[in-house]
N, CA, C and O atoms as a MOPAC input file, in Angstrom:
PM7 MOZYME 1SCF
protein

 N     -1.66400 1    -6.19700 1    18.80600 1
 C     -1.53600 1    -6.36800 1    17.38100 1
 C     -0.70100 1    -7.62800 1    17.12100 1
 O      0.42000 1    -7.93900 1    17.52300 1
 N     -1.52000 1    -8.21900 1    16.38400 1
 C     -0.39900 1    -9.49600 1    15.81200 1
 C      0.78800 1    -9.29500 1    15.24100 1
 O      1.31400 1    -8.20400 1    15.01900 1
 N      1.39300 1   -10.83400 1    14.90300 1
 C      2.89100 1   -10.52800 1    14.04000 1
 C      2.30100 1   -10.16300 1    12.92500 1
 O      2.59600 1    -8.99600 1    12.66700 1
 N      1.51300 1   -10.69400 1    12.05100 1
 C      0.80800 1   -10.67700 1    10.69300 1
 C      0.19700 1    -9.12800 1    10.42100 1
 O      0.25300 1    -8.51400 1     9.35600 1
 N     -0.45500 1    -8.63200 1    11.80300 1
 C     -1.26100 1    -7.78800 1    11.27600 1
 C      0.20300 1    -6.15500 1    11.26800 1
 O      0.11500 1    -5.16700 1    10.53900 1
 N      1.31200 1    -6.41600 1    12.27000 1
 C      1.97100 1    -5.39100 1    11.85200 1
 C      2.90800 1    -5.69700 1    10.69800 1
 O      3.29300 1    -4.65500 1    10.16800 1
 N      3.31000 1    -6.60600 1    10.24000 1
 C      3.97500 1    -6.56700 1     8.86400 1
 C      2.21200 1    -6.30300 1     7.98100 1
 O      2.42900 1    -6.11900 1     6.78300 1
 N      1.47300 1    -6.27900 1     8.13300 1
 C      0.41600 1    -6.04500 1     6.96800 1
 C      0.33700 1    -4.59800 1     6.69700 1
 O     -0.13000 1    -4.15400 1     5.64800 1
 N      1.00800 1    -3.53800 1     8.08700 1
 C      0.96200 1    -2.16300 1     8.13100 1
 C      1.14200 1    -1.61200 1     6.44600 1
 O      0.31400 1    -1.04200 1     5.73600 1
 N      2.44500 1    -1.99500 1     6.16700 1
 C      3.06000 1    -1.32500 1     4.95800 1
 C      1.87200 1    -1.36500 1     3.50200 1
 O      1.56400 1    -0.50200 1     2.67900 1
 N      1.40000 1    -2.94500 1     3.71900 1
 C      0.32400 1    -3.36300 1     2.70200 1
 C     -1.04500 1    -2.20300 1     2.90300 1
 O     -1.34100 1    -1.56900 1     1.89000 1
 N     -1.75000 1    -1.97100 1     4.01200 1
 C     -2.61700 1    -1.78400 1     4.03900 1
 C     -2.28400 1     0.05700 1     3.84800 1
 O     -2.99700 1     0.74200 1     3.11400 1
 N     -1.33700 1     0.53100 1     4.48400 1
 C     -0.58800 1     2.30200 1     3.63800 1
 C     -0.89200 1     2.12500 1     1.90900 1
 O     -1.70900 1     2.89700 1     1.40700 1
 N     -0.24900 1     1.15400 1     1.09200 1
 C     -0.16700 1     1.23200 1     0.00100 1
 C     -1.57200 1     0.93700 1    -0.64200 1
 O     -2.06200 1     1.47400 1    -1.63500 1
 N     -1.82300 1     0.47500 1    -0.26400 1
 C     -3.69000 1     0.20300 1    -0.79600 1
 C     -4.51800 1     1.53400 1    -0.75900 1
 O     -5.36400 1     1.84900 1    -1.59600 1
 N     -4.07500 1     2.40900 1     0.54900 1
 C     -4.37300 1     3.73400 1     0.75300 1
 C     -4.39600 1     4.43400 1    -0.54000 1
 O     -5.19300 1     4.66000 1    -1.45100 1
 N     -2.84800 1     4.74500 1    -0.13800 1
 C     -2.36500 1     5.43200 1    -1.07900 1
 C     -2.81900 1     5.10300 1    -2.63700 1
 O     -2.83800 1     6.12500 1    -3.32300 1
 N     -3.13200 1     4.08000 1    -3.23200 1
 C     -3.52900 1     3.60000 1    -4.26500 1
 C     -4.69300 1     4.59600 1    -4.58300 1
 O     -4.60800 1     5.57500 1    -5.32300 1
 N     -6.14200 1     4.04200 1    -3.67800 1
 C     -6.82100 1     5.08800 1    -3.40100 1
 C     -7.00500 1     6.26900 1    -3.60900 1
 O     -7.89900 1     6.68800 1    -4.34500 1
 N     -5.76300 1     7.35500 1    -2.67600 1
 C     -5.91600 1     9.11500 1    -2.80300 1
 C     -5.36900 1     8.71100 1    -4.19900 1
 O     -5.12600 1     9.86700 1    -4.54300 1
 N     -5.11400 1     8.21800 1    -4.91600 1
 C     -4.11000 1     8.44200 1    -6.39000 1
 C     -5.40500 1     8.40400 1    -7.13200 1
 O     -5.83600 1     9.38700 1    -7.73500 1
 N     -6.20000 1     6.91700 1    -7.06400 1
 C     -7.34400 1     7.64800 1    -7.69700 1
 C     -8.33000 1     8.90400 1    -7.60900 1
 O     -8.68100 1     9.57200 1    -8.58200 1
 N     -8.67400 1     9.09200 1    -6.43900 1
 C     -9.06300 1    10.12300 1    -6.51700 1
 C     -8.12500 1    11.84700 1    -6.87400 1
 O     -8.50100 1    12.84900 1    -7.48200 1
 N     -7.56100 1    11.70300 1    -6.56500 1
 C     -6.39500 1    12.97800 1    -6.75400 1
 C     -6.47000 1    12.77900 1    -8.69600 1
 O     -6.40800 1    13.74200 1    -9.46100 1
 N     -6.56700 1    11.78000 1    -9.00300 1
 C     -6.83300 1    11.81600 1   -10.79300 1
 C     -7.77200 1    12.50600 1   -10.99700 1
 O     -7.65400 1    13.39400 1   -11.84200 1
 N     -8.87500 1    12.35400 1   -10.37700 1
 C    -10.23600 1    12.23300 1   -10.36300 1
 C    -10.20800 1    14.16900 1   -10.05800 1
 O    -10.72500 1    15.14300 1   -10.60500 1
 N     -9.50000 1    13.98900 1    -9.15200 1
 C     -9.73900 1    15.88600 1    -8.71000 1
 C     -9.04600 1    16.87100 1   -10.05200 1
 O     -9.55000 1    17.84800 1   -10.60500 1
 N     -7.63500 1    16.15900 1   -10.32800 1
 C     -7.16200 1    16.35300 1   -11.36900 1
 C     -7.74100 1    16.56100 1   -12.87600 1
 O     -6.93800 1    16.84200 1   -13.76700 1
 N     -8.63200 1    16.47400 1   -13.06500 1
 C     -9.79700 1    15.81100 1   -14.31100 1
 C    -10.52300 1    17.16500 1   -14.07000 1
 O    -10.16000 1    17.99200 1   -14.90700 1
 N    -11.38300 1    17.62000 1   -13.23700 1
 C    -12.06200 1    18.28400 1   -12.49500 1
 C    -11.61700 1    19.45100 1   -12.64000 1
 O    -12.38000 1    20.28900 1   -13.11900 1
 N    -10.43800 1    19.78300 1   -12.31700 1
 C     -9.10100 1    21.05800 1   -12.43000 1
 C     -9.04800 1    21.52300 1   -13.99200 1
 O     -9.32100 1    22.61000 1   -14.50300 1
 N     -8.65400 1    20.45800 1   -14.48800 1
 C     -8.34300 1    20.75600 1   -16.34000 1
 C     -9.52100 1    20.37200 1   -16.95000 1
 O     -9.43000 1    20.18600 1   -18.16300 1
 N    -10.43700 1    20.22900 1   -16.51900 1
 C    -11.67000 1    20.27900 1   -17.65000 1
 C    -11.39600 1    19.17500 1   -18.31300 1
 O    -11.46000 1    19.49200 1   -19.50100 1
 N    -11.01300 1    17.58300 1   -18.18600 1
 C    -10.61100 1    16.56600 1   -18.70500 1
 C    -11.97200 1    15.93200 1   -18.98300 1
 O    -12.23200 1    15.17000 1   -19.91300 1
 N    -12.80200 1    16.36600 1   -18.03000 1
 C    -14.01600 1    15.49900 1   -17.77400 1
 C    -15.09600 1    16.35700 1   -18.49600 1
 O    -15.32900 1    17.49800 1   -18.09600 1
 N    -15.95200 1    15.65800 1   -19.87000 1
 C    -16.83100 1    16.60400 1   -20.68900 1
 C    -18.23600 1    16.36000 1   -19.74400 1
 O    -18.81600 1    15.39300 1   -19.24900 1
 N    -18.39200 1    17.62700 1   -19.79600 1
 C    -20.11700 1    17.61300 1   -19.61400 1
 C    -20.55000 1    16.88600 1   -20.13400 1
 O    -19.86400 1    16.51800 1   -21.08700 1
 N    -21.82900 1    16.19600 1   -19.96900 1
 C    -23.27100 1    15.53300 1   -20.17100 1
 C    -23.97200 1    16.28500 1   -21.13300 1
 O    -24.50400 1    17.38800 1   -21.00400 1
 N    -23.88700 1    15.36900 1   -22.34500 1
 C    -24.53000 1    15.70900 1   -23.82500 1
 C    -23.64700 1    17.23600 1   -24.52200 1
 O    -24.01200 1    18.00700 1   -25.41000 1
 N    -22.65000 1    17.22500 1   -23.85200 1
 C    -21.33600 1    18.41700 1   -24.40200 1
 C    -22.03600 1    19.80600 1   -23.88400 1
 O    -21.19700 1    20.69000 1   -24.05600 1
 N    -22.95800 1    20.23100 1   -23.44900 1
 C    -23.10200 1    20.93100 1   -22.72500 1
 C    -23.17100 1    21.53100 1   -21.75800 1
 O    -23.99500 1    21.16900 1   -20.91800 1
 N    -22.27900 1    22.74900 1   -21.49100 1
 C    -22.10300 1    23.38300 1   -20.09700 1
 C    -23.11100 1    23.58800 1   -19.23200 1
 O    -24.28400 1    23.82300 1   -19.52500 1
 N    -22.59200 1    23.48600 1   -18.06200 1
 C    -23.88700 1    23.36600 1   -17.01600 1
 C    -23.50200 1    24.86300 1   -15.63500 1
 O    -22.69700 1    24.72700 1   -14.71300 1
 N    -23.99100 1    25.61600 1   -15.79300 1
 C    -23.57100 1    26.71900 1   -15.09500 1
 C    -23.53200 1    26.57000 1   -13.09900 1
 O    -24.36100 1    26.60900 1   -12.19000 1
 N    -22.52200 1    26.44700 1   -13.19300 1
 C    -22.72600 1    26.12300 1   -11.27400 1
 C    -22.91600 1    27.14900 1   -10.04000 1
 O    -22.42100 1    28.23800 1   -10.33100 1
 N    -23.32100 1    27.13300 1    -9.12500 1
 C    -23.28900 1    28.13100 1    -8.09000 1
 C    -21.60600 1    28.41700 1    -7.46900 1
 O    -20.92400 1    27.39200 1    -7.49200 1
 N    -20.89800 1    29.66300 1    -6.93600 1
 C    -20.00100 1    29.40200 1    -6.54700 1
 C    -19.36100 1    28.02300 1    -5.86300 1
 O    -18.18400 1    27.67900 1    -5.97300 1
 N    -20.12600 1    27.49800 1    -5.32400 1
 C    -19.73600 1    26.29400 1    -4.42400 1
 C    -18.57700 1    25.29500 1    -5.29000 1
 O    -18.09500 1    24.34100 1    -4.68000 1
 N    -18.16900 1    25.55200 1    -6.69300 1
 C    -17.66500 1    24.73100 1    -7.54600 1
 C    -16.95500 1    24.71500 1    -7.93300 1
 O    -16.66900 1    23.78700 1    -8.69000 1
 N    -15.68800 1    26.30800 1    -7.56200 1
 C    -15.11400 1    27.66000 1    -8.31900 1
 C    -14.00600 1    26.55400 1    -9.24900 1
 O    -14.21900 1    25.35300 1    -9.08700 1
 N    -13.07000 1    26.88400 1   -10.02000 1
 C    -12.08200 1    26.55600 1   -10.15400 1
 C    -10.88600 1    26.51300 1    -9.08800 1
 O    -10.12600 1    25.55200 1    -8.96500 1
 N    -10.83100 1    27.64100 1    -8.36700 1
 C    -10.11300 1    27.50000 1    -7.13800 1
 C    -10.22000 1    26.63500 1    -5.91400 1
 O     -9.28400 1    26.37400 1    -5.15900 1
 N    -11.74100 1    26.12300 1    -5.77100 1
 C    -11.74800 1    24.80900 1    -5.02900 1
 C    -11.77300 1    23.92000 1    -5.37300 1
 O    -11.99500 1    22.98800 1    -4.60100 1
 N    -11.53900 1    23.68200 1    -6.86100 1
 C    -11.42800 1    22.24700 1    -7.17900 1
 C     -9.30100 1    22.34600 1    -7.22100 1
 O     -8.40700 1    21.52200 1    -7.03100 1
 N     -9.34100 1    23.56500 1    -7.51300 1
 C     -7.32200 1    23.26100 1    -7.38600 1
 C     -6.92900 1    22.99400 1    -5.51100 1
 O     -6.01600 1    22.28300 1    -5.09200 1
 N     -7.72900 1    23.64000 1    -4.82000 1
 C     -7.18200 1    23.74900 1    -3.86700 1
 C     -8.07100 1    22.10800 1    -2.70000 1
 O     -8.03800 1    21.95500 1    -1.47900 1
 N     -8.83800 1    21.07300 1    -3.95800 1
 C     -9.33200 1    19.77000 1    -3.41100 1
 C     -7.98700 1    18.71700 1    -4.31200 1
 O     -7.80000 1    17.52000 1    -4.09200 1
 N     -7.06500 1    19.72600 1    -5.49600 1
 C     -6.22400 1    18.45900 1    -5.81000 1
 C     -5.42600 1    18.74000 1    -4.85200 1
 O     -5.00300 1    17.82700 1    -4.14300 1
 N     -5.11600 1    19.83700 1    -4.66700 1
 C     -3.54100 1    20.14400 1    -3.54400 1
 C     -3.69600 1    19.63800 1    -2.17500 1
 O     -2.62200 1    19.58000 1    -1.57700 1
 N     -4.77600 1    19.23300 1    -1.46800 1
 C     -5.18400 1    18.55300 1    -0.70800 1
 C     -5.10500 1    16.98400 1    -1.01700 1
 O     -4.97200 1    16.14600 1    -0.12500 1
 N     -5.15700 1    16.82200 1    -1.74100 1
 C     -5.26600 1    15.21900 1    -2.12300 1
 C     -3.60300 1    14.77000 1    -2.54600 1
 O     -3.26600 1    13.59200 1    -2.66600 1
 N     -2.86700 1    15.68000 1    -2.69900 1
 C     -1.23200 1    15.57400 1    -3.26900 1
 C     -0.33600 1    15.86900 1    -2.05400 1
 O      0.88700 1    15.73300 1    -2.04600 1
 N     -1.30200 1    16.40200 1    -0.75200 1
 C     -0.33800 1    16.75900 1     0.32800 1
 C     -0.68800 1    15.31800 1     1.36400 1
 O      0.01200 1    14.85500 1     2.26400 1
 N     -2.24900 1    14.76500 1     0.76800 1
 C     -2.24700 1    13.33300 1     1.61600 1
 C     -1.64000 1    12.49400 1     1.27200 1
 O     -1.25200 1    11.64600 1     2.07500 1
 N     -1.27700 1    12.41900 1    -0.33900 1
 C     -0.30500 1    11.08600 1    -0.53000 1
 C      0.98300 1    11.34600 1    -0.06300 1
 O      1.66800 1    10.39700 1     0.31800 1
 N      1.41000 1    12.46200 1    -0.03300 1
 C      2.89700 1    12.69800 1    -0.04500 1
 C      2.97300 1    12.19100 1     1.58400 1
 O      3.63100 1    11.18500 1     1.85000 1
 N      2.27300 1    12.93300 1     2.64200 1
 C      2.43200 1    12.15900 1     4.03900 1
 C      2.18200 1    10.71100 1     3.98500 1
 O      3.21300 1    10.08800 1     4.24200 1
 N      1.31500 1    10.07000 1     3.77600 1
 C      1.16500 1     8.86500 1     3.29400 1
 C      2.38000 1     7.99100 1     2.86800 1
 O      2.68700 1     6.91500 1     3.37900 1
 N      2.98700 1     8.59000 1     1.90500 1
 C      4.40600 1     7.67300 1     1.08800 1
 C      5.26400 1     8.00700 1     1.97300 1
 O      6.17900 1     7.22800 1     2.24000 1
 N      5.16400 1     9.04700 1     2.51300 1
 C      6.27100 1     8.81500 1     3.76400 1
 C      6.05600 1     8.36300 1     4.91800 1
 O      6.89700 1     8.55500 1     5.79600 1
 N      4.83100 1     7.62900 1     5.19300 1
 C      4.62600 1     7.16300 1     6.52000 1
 C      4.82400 1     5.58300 1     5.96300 1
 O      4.93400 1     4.62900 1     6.73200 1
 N      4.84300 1     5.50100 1     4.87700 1
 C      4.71100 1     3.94400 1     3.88400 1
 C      6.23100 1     3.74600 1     3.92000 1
 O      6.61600 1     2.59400 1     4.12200 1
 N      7.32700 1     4.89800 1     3.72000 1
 C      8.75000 1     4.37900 1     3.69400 1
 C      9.03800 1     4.30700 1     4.99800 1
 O      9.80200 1     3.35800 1     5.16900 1
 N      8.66900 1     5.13100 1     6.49200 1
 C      8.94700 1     4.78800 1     7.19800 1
 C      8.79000 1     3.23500 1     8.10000 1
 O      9.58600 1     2.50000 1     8.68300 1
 N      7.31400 1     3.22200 1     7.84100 1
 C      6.93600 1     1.40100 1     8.05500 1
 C      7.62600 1     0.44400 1     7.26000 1
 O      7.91600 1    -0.65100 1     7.74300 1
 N      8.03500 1     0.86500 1     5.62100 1
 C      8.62900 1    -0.47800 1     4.96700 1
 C      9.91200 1    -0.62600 1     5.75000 1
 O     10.34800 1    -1.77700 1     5.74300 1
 N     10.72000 1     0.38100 1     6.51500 1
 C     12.22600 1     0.68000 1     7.04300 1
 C     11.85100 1    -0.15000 1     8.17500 1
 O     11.87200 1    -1.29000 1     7.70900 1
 N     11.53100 1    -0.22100 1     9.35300 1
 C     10.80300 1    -1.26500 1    10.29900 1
 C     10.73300 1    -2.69600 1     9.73700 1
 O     11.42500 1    -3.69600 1     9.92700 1
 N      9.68700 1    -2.44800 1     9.00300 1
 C      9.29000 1    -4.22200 1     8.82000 1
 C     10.74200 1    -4.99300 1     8.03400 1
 O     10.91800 1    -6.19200 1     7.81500 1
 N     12.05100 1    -3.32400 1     7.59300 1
 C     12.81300 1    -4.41000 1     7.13100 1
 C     13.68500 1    -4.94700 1     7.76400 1
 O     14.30300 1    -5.93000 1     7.35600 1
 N     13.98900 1    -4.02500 1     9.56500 1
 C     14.99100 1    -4.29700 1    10.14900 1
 C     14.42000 1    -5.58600 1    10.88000 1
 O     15.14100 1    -6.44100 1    11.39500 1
 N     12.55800 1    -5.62400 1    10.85100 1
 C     12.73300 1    -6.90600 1    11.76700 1
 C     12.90600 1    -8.36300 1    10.64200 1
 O     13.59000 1    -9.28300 1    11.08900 1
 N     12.45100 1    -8.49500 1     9.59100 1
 C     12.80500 1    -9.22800 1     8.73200 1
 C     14.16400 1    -9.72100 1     9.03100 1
 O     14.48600 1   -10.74400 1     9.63600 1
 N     15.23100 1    -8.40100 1     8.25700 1
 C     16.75400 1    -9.03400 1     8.47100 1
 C     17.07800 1    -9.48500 1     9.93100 1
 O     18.25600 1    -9.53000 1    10.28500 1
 N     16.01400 1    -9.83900 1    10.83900 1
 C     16.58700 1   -10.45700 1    12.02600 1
 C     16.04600 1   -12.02600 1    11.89000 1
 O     15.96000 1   -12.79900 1    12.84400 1
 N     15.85700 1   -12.19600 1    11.14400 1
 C     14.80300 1   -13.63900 1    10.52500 1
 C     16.66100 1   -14.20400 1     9.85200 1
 O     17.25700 1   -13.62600 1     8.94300 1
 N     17.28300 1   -15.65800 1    10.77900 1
 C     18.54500 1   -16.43500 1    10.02400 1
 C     18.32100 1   -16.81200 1     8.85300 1
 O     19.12800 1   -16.46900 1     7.98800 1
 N     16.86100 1   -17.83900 1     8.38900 1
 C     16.45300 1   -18.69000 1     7.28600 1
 C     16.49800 1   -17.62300 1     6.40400 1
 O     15.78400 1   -16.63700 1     6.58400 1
 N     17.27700 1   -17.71700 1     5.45400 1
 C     17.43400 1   -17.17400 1     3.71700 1
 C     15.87000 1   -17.13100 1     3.62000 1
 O     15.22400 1   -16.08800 1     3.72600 1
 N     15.28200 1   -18.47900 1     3.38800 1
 C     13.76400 1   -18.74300 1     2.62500 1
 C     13.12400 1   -18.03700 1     3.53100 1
 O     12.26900 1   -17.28800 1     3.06000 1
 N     13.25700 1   -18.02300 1     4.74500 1
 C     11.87700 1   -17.13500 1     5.41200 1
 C     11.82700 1   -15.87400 1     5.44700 1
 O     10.88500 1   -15.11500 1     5.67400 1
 N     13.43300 1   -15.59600 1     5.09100 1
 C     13.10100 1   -14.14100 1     5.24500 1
 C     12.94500 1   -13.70500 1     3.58300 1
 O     12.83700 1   -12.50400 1     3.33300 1
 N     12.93800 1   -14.48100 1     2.70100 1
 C     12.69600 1   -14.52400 1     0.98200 1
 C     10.93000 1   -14.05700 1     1.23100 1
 O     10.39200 1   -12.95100 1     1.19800 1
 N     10.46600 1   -15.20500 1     1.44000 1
 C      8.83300 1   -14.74400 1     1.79000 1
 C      8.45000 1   -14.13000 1     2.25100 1
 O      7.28500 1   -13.93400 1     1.90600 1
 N      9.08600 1   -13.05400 1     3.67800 1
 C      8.59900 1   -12.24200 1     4.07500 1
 C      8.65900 1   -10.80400 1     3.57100 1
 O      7.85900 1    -9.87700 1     3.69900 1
 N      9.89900 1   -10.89200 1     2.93200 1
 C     10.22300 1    -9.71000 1     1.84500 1
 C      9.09500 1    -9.63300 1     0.72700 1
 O      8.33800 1    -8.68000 1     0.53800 1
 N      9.13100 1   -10.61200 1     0.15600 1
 C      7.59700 1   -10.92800 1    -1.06800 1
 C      6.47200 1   -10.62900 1    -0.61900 1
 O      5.69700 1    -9.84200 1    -1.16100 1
 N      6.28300 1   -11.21400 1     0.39000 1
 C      4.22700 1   -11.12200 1     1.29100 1
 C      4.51900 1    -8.95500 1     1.69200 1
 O      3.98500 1    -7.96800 1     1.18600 1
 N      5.49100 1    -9.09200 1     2.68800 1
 C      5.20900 1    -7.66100 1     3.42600 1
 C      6.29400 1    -6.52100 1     2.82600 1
 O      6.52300 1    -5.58800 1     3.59600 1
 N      6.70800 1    -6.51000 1     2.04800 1
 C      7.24900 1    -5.31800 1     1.67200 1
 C      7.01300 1    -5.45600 1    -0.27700 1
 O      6.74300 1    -4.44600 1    -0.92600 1
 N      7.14800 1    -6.62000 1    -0.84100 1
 C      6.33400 1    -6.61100 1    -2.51900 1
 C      4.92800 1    -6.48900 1    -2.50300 1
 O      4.15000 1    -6.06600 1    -3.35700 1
 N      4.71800 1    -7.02800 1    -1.14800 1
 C      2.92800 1    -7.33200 1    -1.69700 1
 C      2.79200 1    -8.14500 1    -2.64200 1
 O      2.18600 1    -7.74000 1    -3.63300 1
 N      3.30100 1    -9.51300 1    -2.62700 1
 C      3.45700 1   -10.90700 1    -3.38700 1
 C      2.13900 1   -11.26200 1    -2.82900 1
 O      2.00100 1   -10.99700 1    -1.63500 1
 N      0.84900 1   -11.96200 1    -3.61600 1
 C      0.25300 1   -12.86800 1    -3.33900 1
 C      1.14700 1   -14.05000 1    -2.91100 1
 O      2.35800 1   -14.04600 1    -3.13000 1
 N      0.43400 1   -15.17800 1    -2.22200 1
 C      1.24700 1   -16.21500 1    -1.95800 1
 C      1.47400 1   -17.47200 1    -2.98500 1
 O      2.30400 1   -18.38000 1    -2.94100 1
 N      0.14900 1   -17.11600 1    -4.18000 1
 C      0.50100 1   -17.83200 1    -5.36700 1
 C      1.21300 1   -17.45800 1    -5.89800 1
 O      1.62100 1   -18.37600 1    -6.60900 1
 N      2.20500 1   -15.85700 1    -6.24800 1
 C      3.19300 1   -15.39000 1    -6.57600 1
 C      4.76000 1   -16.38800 1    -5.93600 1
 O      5.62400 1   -17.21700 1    -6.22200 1
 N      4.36500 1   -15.74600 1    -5.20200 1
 C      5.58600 1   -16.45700 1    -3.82200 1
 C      5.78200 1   -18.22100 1    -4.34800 1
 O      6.80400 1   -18.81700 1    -4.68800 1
 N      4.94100 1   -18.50300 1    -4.28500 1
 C      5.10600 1   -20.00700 1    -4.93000 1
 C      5.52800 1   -20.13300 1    -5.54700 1
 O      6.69600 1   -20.44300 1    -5.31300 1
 N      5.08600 1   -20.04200 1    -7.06100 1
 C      5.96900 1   -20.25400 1    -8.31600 1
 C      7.59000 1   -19.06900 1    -8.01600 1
 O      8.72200 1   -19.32300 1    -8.42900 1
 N      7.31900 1   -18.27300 1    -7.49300 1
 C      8.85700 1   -17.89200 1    -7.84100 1
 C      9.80500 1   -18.10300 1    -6.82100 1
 O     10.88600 1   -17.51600 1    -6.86400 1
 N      9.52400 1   -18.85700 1    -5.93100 1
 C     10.41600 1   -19.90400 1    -4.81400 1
 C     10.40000 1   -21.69400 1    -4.96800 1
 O     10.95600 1   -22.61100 1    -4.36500 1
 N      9.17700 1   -21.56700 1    -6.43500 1
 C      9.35200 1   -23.06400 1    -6.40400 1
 C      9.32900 1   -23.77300 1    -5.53800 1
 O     10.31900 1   -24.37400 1    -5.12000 1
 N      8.05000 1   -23.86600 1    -5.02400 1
 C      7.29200 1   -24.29400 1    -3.42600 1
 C      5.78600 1   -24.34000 1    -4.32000 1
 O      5.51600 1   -23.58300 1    -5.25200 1
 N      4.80300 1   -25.54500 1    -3.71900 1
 C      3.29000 1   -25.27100 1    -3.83500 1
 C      2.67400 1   -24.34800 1    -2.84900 1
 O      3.05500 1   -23.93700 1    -1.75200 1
 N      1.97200 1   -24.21200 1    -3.32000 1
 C      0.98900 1   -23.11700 1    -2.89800 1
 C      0.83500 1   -23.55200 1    -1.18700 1
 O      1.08600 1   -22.74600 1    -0.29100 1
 N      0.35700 1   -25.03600 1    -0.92600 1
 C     -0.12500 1   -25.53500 1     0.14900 1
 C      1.30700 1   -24.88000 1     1.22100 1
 O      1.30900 1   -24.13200 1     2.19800 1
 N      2.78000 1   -25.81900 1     0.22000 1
 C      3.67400 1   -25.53800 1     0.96400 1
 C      4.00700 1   -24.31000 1     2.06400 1
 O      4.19800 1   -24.28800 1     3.28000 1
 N      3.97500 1   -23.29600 1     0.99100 1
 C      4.02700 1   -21.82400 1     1.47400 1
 C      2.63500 1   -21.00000 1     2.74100 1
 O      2.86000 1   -20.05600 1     3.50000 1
 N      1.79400 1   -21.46900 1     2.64200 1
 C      0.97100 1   -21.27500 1     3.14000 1
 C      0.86700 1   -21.92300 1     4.34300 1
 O      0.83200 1   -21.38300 1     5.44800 1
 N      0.83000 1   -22.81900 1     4.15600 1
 C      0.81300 1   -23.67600 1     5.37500 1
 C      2.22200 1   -24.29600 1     6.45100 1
 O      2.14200 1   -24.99600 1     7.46000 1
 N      3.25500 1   -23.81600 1     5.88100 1
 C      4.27400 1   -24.92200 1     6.55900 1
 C      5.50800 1   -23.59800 1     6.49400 1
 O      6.30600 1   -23.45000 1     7.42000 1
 N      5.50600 1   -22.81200 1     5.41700 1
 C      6.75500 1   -21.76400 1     5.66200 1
 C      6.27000 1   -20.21800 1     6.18100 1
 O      7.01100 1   -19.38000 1     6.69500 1
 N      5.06800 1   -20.10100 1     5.94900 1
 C      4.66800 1   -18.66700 1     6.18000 1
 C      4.34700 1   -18.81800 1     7.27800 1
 O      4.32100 1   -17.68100 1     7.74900 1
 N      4.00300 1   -19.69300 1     8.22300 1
 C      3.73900 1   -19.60400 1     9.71900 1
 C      4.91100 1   -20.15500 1    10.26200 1
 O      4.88400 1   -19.95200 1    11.47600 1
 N      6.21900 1   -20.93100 1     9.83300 1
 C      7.20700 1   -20.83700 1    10.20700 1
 C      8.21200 1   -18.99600 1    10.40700 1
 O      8.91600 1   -18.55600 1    11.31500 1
 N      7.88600 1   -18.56100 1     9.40700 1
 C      8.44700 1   -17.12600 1     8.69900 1
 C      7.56200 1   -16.16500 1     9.87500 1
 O      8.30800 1   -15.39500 1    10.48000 1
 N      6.63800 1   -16.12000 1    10.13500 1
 C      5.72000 1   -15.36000 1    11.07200 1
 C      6.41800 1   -15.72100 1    12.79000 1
 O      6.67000 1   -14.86400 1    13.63600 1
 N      6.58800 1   -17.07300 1    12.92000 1
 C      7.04400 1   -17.41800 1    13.95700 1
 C      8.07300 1   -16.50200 1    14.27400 1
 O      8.09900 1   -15.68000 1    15.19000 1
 N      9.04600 1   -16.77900 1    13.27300 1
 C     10.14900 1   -16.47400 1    13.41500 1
 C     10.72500 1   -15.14300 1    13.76900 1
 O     11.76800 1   -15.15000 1    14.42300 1
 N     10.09800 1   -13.79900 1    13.36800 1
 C     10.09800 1   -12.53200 1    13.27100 1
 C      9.32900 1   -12.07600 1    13.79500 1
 O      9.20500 1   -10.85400 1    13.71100 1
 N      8.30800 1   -12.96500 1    14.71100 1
 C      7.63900 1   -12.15100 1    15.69900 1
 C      8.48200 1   -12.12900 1    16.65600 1
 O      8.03100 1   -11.18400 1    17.30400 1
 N      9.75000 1   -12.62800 1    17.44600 1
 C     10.80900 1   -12.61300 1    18.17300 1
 C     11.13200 1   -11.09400 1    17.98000 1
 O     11.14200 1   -10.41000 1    19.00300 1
 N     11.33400 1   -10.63400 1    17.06700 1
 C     11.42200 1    -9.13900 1    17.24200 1
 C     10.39100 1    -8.20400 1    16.92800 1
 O     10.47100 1    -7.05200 1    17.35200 1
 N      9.47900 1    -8.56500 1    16.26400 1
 C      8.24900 1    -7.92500 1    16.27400 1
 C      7.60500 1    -7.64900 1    17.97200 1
 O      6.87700 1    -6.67500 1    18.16200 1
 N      7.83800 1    -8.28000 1    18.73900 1
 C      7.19200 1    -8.76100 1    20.01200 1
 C      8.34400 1    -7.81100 1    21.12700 1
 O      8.00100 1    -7.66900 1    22.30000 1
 N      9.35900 1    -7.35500 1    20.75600 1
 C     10.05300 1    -6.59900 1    21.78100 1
 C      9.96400 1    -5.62300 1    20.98400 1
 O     11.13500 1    -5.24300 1    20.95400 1
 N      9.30200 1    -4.84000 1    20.20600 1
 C      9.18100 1    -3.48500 1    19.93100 1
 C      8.33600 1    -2.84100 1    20.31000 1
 O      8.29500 1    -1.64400 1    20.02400 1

């Protein structure tokens, strides 16, 4: 695994999680009758549909995020101890923004006051360099 692709860990949990949230709405909707039938009329279902399996498809979907957000705080706790081993203020500024905000890098730009090219090209592969030193003995 690369330096990039394990600081991306935390990013790619939260995108997850984004995910079960929609759907867990979605199951949620389903549960309370949020969602109207087609032309307002009830449509009679076979057991397969009960009310009790649609509560017991949200409680399933609320027990995946919850492992989830905690597998998301345990990775952000990691990616932060190897960060704070990064000396440069600025590199470890960007790496906080890219892998634990989830900053685009046009974000990161304007709010470090750097171009786009800059950051991309000349500090974020400096910043990667740098913290794969401990990324690489774990």
């Amino acid at each position: 695994m690369t330096t990039k692709e394990w600081l991306s860990r935390a990013r790619n949990i939260d995108v997850e999680i984004n995910e079960l949230l929609k759907e867990q709405k979605q199951a949620f909707e389903s549960v309370t009758g949020a969602v109207p039938a087609a032309n307002g009329e009830r449509v009679q279902s076979s057991g397969g549909n009960t009310y009790e399996n649609r509560l017991i498809n949200y409680a399933a979907y609320s027990e995946k995020i919850d492992a989830r957000i905690d597998e998301l705080y345990a990775v952000k706790q990691e990616i932060e101890a190897a960060i704070g081993q990064v000396d440069d203020s600025t590199l470890r500024a960007i790496l906080i923004m890219r892998y634990l905000r989830f900053y685009t890098f046009e974000e990161i730009a304007v709010k470090m006051h750097y171009s786009y090219v800059h950051i991309v090209h000349t500090l974020h592969p400096r910043a990667l360099s740098a913290v794969s030193k401990f990324v690489n003995s774990i």
